[in-house]
N, C-alpha and C positions, 0 to 999 in steps of 0.2 A: 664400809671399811675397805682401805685400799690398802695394799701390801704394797710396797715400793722396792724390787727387788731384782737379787741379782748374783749368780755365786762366784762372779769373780770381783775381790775388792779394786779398789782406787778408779773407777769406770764412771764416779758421780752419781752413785745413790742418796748421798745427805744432800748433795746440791739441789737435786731434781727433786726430793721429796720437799725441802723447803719452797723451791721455786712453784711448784704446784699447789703446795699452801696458800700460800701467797696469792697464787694464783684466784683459786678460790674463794680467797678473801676478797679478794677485789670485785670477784662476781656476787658477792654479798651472801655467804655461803657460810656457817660457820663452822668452823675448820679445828680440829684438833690433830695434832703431829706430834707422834708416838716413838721415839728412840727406842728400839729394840735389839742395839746392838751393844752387849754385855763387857764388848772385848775391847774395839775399840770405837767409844760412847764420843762422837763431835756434830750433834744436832743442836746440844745447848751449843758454842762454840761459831758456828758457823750461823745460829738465832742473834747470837750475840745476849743469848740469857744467862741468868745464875747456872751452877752447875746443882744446888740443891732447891727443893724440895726434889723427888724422885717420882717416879712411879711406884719403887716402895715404899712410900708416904701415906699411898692413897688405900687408906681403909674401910672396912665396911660401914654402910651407912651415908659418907660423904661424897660430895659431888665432885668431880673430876677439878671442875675451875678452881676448889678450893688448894688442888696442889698443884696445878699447871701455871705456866709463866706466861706471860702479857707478851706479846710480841712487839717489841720497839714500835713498828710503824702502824698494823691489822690491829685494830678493835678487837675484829673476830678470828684470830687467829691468837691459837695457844699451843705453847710448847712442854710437853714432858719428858723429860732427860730419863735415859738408862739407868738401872741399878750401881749404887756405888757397888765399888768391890766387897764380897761379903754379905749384901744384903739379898737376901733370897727372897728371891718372887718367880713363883710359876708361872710365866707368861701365856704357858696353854689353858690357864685354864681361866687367867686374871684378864687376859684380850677379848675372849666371846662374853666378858662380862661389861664389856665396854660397848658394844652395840646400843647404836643410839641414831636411830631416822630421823633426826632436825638437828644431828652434827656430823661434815664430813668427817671420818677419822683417816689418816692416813700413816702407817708403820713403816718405819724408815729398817729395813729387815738388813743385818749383818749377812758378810760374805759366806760363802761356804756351800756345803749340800747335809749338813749334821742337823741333829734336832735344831739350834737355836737358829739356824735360818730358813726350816721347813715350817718349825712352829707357827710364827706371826704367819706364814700364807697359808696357812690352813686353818686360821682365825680370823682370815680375811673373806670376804665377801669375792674379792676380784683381784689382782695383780697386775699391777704395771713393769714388765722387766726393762733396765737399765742396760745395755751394751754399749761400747765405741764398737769400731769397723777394724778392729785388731783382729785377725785371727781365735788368736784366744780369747777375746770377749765376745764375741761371734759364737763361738763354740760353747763358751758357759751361759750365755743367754738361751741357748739351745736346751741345753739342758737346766735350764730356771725354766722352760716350759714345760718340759715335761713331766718336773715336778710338779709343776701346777695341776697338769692334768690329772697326774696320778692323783692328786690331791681333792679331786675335782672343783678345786676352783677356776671359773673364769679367765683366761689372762685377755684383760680387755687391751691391749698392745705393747708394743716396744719401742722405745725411746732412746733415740742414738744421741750421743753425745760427742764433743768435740767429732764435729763432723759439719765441714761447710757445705756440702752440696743438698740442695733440697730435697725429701724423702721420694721422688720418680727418679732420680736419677741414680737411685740406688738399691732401688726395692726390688732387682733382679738380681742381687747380688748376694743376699742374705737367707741363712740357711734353714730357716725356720718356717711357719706357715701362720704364726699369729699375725696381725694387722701389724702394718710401720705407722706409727703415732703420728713422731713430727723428727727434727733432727735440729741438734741444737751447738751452735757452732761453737770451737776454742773462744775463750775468752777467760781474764782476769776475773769477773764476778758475772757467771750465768744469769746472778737473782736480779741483777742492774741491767747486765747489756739489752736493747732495748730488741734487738734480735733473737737471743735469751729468752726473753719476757715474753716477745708474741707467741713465740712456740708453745712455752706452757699454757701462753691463756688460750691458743689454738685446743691443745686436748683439753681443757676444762669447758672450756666453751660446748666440745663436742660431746665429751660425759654426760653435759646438762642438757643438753639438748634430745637427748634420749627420750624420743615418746613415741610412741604405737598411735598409728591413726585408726579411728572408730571404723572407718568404712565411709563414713556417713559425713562427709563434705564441710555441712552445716556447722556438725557436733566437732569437726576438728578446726574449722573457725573459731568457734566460740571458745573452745580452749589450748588454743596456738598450737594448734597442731596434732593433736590429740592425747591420749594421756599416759604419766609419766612411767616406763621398763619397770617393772618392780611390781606392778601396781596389782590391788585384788578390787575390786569393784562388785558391791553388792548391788541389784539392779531389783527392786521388787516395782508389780507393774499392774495396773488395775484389769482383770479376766477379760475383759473387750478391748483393750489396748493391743497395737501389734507389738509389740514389745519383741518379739522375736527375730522381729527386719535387725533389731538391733544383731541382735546375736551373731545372723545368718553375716551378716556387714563386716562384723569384727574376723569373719576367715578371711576375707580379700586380703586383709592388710600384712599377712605372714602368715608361716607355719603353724598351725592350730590342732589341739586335740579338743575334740570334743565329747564329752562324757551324756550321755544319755540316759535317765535314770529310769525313764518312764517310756517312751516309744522306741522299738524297734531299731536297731541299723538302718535295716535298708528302709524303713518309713523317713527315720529324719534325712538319709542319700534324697529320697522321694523329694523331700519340701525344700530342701536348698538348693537342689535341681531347678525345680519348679519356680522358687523362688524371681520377685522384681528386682532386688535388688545383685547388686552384683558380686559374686561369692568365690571363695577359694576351693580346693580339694580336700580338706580338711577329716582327720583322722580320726573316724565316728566309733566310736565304742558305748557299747549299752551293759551298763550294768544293772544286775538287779537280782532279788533275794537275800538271804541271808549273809550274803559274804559281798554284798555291794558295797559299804564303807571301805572293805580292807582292798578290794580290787581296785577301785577309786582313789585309796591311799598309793596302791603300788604304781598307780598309771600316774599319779601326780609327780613320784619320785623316779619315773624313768623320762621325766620331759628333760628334751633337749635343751641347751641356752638358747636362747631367743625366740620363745614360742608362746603362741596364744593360748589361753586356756579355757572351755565353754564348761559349766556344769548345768544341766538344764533338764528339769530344776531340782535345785538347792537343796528344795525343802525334804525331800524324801530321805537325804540323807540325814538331814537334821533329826529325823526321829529314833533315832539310834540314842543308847548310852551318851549320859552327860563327856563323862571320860573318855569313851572312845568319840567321840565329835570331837573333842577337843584338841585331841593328840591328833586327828586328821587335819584340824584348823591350821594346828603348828606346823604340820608336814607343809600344807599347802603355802603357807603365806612367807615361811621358810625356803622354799624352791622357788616360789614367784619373785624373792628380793635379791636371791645370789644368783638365779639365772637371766635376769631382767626379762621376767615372763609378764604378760599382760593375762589376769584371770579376769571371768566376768562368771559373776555367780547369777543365776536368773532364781528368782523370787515371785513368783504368781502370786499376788494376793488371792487367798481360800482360806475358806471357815475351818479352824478347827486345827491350822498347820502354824502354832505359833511357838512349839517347843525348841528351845537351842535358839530362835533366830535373835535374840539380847546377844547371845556368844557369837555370832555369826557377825553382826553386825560392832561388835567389838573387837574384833580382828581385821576385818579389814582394813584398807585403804580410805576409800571413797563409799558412803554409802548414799546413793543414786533413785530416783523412783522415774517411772516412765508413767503421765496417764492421759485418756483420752479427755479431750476438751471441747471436744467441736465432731460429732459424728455423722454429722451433715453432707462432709467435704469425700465424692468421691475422690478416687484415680480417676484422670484423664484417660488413660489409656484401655484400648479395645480389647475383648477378647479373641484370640487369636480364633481363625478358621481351622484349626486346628484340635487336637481330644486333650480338653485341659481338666482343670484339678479344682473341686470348687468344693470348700468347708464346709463341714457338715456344724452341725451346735454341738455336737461329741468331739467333736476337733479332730475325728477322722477325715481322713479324705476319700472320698467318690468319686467315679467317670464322668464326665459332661459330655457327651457325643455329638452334640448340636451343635453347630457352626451357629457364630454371634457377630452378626456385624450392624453398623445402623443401619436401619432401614430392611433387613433381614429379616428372615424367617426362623422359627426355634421349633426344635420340634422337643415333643417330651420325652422325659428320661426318667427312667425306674425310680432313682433319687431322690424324688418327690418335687412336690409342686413348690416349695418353701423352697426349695435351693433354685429351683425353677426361677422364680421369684426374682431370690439376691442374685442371680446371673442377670436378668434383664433388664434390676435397676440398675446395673452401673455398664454398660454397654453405651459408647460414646463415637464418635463419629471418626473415622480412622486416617482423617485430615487435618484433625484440629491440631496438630503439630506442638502436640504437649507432649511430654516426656512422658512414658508407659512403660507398661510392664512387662514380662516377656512372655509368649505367648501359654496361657495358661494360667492366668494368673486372675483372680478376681475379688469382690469383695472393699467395701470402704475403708477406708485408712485412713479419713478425718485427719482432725488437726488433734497432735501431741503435745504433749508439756515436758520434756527432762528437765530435773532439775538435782543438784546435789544438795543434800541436807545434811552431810558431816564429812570433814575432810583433814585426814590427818598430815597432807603434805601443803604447801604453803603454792604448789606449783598448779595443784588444783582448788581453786576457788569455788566458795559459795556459789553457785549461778544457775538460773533459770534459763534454757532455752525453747523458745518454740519453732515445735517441727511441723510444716506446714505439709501438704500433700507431695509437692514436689520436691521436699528436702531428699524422700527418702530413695529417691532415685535418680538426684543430681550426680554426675561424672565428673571427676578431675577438668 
């Protein structure tokens, strides 16, 4: 749900929020556009729709299309007109009832700074404010941001209107600090000029375009890019799978918190350190004991907009209270939609850990499995001459003191002769000019299978991928 907003009037808020419909529609999006302005209502008008059925039409029980109007030319584009005079409708409480992930909404929000134009953006997901290069719309688009903020809603950017020159040639000029959209010049009918037109489908194009890359090369191949701001991703992964390259992968790509329910801070610092693949700095917090759901609840509701989310793993939290899991689900999958946060919940398949995960996997997004298929297939790559970190079957980590090169010598290590062992089958020749890992690094990583087995958005598909040895340490 997008606010379309703006506190100073006549600046082209109904323009812009139709034109962006439209927009939408075109991207084959379906789109509902929401008149929120009580005082003076010209979204029918400017639709060129009836001016009734209303939004106080739409009662409980019924579906939104049965009071919304057809849009002349968009299939998937529908128009809800403002309250006639007289008809009361709480908007604050009747718009978060409108939330719906497979229809854009978009709320064409009246001028001002009083309730009836704070209401709809703090019902909004995110806000787009509306300015010209007037002084005074300059200055109230200034402050349409910082109602946002105060609001803590998003303002995903600002959209200048009657305004010829293109958004660099002006973006030092403007007093604000949200993003410049696009800029959209005078004209007789914005939603026609063909000027007009690219601009909006410029930000709709780029709204959509919104996806978080994996880390992992391969897996953003296969799914254009990788996957969609918003998203929660349940990831459960067979106990011999590396499943956790995934994880370790998803820091590179942005700002990430990562929740640790079961190892230490400074162990998981240890393994993403150590880590083949290539990683971020990422914001390690370990929770654990009796107050681990509610600590986990609080770290999920201080993430910033645009940030990664680890919980790893899942399941520990799952054993808590139906109730209280559930109010955390909400928290979480609540902050991952309005702040376009990417979550990956990690799921070990283990005996005996199967309470909550029906709710778990009801809420999310994407729900994802990683497993081995092929345990044949080392890493190519040497172990370094250097004191690396070699798995124990407790999934502790140990010293390896021995330099491992081919054709080298090994000396023993307290460690035991078993890890001895998995060090010297996969020791490979430090020429063969395959992609490896970094020094420290050991143990087979076979071939994987991801696959997604349920998908609540339309942008990620059903799909099988295989990740072959060198997927997981391919570079841009």
């Amino acid at each position: 749900m997008i606010a379309i907003a703006g506190s100073k009037g006549g600046v082209g808020k109904t323009t812009t929020t139709l034109g962006l419909a439209e927009a939408f529609g075109r991207a084959g999006v379906p789109t509902l556009v929401i008149d929120a302005d009580r005082q003076l209502p010209n979204l029918h008008v400017a639709a060129d729709v009836p001016r009734e059925p209303t939004i106080a039409d739409l009662k409980a029980g019924m579906n939104v299309t049965d009071v919304a109007h057809n849009h002349p030319d968009l299939e998937l584009v529908k128009i809800l007109p403002a309250p006639l005079p007289g008809e009361a409708v709480d908007l604050s409480v009747l718009l978060p009832k409108l939330q719906n992930d497979r229809i854009q909404i978009l709320i064409d929000c009246p001028a001002g700074v009083g309730p009836d134009a704070t209401d709809p953006i703090d019902a909004a997901d995110e806000t787009v404010v509306v300015s010209s290069m007037t002084k005074q719309s300059l200055e109230a688009a200034t402050k349409t941001v910082e109602i946002a903020s105060r609001l803590e809603v998003d303002v995903h950017g600002v959209l200048i209107n009657k305004c010829d020159d293109e958004p660099a040639a002006i973006a030092d000029q403007l007093p604000f600090t949200a993003p410049l959209l696009e800029t959209v010049p005078e004209c007789a009918s914005p939603v026609t000029n063909p000027t007009a037109t690219r601009a909006y489908n410029a930000v709709v194009t780029d709204y959509l375009d919104r996806t978080v890359s994996t880390g992992i090369p391969a897996l953003d191949r296969a799914f254009e890019g990788g996957f969609p701001a918003g998203s929660v991703i349940d990831l459960t992964a067979d106990p011999d799978a590396r499943s956790e390259l995934l994880l370790y992968a998803l820091t590179a790509s942005r700002d990430t918190l990562y929740i640790t329910t079961e190892k230490s801070e400074q162990l998981t610092f240890n393994l993403l350190s150590s880590s083949a693949v290539s990683t971020g700095s990422p914001a390690i917090k370990h929770v654990s004991g009796e107050t681990s759901l509610e600590e986990a609840t609080r770290l999920v509701q201080s993430l910033p907009p645009e940030c990664n989310l680890v919980i790893d793993p899942i399941d520990v939290l799952e054993q808590y209270p139906s109730a209280a899991y559930l109010e955390f689900l909400n928290v979480l999958v609540d902050r991952m939609h309005t702040t376009d946060g990417l979550a990956l919940l990690h799921a070990p398949d283990r005996p005996g850990n199967d309470r909550n995960r029906s709710s778990t996997k009801q809420f999310v997004d994407v729900v994802a499995s990683c497993r081995l298929v092929d345990s044949t297939a080392a890493h190519p790559g040497a172990m370094g001459a250097q004191q690396g970190v070699v798995a124990g079957a407790d999934g502790e980590h140990a010293t390896a003191n021995e330099s491992v090169t081919d054709g080298g010598s090994e000396s023993r290590d307290p460690a035991g002769d078993d890890e001895q062992e998995a060090t010297a089958k996969h020791k490979t020749s430090a020429e063969d000019g395959a992609p490896r890992p970094q020094d420290g690094e050991s143990l087979s990583y076979g071939t994987h299978r991801f696959s997604i087995a349920t998908s609540r958005t339309a942008d990620v598909p059903i799909r099988t991928v295989t990740l072959a040895v060198e997927d997981f340490f391919e570079t841009d």
